[in-house]
N, C-alpha and C positions, 0 to 999 in steps of 0.2 A: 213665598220664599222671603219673609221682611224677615230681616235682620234688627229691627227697634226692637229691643230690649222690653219685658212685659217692667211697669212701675206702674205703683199703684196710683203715684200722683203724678199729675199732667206737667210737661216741662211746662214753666214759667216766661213771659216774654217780656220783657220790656216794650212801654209802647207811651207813645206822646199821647198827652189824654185826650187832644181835642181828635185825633185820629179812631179814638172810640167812641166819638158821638159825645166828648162830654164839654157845654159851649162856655169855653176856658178863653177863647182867643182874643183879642184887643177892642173886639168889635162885639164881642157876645156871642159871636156865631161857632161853628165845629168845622169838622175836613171830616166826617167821618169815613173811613176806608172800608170801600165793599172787600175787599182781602183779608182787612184784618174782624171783622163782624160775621160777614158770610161762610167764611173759607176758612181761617185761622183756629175760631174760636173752638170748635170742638176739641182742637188738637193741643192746645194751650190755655195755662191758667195767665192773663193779662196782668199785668203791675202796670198801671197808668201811672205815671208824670207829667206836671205844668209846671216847670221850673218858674214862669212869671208871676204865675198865681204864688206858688210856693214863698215866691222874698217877698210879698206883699204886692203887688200891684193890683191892681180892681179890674173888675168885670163891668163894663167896657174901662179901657183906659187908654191912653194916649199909647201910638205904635211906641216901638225903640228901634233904633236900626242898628251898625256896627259903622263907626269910622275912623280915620287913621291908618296906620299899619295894619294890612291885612296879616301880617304873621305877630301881631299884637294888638285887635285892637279894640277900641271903648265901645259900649254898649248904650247909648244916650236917645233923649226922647226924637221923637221926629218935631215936635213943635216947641218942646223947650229943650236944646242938647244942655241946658246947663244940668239938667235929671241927668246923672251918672248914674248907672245899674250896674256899670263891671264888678267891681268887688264883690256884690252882691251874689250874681247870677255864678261866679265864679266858685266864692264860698257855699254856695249851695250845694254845685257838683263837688267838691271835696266829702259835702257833708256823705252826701249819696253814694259817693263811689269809696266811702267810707263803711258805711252799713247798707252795701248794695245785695236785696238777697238771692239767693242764687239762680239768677234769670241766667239761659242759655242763649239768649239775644236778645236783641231793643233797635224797635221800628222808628226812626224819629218824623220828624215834621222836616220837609225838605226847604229850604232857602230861610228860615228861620233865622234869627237873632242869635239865637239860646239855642234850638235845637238841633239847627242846621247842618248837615257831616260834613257838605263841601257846595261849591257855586255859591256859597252865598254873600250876598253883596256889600263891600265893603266901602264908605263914601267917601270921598277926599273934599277939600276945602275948596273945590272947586265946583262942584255940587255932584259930580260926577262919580260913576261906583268905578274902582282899578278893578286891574288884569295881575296880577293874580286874584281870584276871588280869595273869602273865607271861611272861618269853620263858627258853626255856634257857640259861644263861651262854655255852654253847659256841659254842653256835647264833646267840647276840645277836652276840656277834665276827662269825661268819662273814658273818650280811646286813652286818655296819655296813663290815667290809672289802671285801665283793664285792658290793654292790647290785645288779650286774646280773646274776647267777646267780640262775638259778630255785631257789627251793628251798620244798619242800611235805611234808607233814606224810603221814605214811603214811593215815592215817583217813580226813584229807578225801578220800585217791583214790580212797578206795569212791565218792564223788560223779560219775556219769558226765561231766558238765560242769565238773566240777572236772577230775578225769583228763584229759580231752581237752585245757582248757585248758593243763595243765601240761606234757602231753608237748607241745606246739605250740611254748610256748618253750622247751623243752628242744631240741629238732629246730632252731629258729630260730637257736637263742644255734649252739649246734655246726655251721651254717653260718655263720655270722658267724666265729668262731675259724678256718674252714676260711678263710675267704674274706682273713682276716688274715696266716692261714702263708703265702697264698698269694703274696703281695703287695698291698697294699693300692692303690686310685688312687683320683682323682675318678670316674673313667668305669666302676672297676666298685662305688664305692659309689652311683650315681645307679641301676645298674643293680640291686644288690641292693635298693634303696627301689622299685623298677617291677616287680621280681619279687614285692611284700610287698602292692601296691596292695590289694588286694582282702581280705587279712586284716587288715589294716590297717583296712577299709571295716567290719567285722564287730564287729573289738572298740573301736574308737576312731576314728572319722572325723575327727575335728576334731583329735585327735596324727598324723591322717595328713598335713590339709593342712597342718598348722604344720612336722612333720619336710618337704614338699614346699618351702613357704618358706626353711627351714636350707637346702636344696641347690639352691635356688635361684640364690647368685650364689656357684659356690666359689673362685674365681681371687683373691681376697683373704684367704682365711682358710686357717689352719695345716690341715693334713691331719689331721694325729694328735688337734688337740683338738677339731676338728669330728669325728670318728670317734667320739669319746669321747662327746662329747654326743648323738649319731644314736644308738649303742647305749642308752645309758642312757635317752634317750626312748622307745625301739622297744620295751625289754622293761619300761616303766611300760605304757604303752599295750596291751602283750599281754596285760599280767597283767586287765586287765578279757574279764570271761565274753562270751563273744559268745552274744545272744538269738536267740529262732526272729526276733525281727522284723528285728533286725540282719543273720542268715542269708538272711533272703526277702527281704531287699534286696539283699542282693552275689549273690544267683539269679535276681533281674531283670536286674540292671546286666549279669550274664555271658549270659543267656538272650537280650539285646540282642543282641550277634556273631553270632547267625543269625538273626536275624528275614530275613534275605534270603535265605538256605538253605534253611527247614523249611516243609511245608507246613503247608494252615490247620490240618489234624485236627494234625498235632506241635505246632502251636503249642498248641493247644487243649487238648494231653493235659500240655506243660510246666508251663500254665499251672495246669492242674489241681492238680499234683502238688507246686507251691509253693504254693497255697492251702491244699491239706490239709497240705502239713508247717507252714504257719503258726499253720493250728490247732490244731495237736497231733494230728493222726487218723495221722500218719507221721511216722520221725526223718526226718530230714536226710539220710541214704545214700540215700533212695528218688529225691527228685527230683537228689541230684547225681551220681547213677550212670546215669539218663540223660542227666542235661546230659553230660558226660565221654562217653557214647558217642556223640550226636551231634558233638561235635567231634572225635570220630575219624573220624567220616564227614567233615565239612566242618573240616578242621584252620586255625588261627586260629596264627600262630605268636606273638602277644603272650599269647593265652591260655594257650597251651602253658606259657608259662614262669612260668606264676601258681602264686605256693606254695599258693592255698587249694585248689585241687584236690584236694594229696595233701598237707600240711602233713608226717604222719608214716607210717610204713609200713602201706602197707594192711591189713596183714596181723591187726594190731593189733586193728583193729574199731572202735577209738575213737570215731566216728560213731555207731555202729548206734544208739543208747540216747540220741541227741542230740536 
């Protein structure tokens, strides 16, 4: 029951290059990530980046760290600070998120300089790193130019619920750009908001009915800038973690479509199987690998076209650990 869209070409991902085995980093050496090599790659064409490598710096080369203002601050060598790379690493990411192509997300390098999304360490004149941490210069471009691109931190994907969360808008955004090449209309963005219902239900109910409100009356307002504002509310809204309680509600609301199907024991064992995943005694694939086989016996053609069912490739496993 996947609801991925068939495309002939694999979505594209942004990824920090030393994270795919390639030894870009200060020392010569890589991070390569068993996730993004083992697990990823079938499922995605890779765009590697080394923003360091890219302004010129050498393979091995003196670190850089970040000091000053963590909501401003300089990129300088660790043995000589008088080497400034802010401009540089800065004017990169303009360059990038200038002819950025159309990746549906980007894995970065976590505590990074340049790559970093967040925690990362800022120095003060006292040699010590502040509270609040910082973001990587390269990296601060990229969210401030593409807000609605996913983009996560290699570490936090060891987080099973972080993981899942992040390939869901990954998968999401890369329907949305499919569903753009395709041509855009009112009838099939009301229809991609009815195909969302239910993840929508999980991570954000109240951005689901406020985006149902936006589409509400479209015959007055521009296409393209109501388009603009649905995506950028849809992937704020994604990016919150959907809870077991939030999940055992969108597995009532779906477990509802057969109550007229299933007899009393299937009711009785549905109902079972979302209690125990409530309580943590089971992930999440348990009771929705029966709900899914029950509506192959009793098929529902609104459900059928619900993303939460198979958000990303099954294959993946993303659930199991949910």
């Amino acid at each position: 029951m996947s609801v991925i869209l068939p495309h002939r070409d694999k979505p594209k991902l942004g990824v920090s290059a030393c994270l795919l085995g390639a030894e870009v980093r200060y020392n010569g050496g890589h991070k390569a990530s068993r996730l993004c090599m083992d697990q990823l790659s079938e499922y995605f064409e890779f765009v590697p980046f080394c923003p360091e490598v890219a302004i010129g710096l050498g393979i091995p080369r003196e670190p850089i760290r970040l000091v000053g203002d963590p909501d401003a601050p300089r990129a300088v060598g660790t043995v000589h600070p008088d080497q400034d790379h802010t401009d540089a690493l800065i004017a990169y990411g303009e360059q990038v998120a200038a002819e950025l192509p159309p990746i549906s997300g980007y894995i970065v390098m976590q505590q990074s300089p340049s790559c970093g999304l967040e925690r990362v360490r800022v120095y003060q004149d006292n040699g010590h790193p502040s509270e609040p941490k910082g973001r990587g210069l390269y990296t601060a471009v990229l969210c401030e130019r593409h807000p609605d691109l996913p983009i996560e931190e290699d570490g936090r994907l060891n987080d099973p619920v972080l993981r899942e969360n992040f390939m869901t808008r990954v998968f999401t955004y890369y329907q949305w750009q499919t569903l753009c090449q395709s041509g855009l209309s009112r009838g099939k963005l009301i229809e991609f908001h009815a195909r969302h219902k239910y993840l929508l239900m999980a991570t954000d109910p109240l951005r689901y009915k406020r985006l149902g409100r936006l589409l509400g009356d479209l015959s007055g307002e521009d296409l393209q800038s109501l388009a603009a504002h649905y995506i950028s509310e849809l992937m704020i809204a994604l990016k919150r973690c959907a809870t077991r309680g939030t999940h055992s509600n969108v597995l009532q609301h779906l477990s509802g479509y057969l109550k007229g199907a299933l007899s009393a024991a299937e009711k009785q064992e549905m109902q079972q199987l979302i209690g125990q995943y409530r309580q943590g005694i089971v992930p999440l694939v348990v009771p929705l690998t029966l709900l899914k086989h029950h509506f192959r016996q009793h098929p529902d053609r609104y459900i059928a076209q619900q993303v939460y069912l198979q958000p990303h490739p099954e294959n993946l496993s993303l659930r199991n650990a949910l």
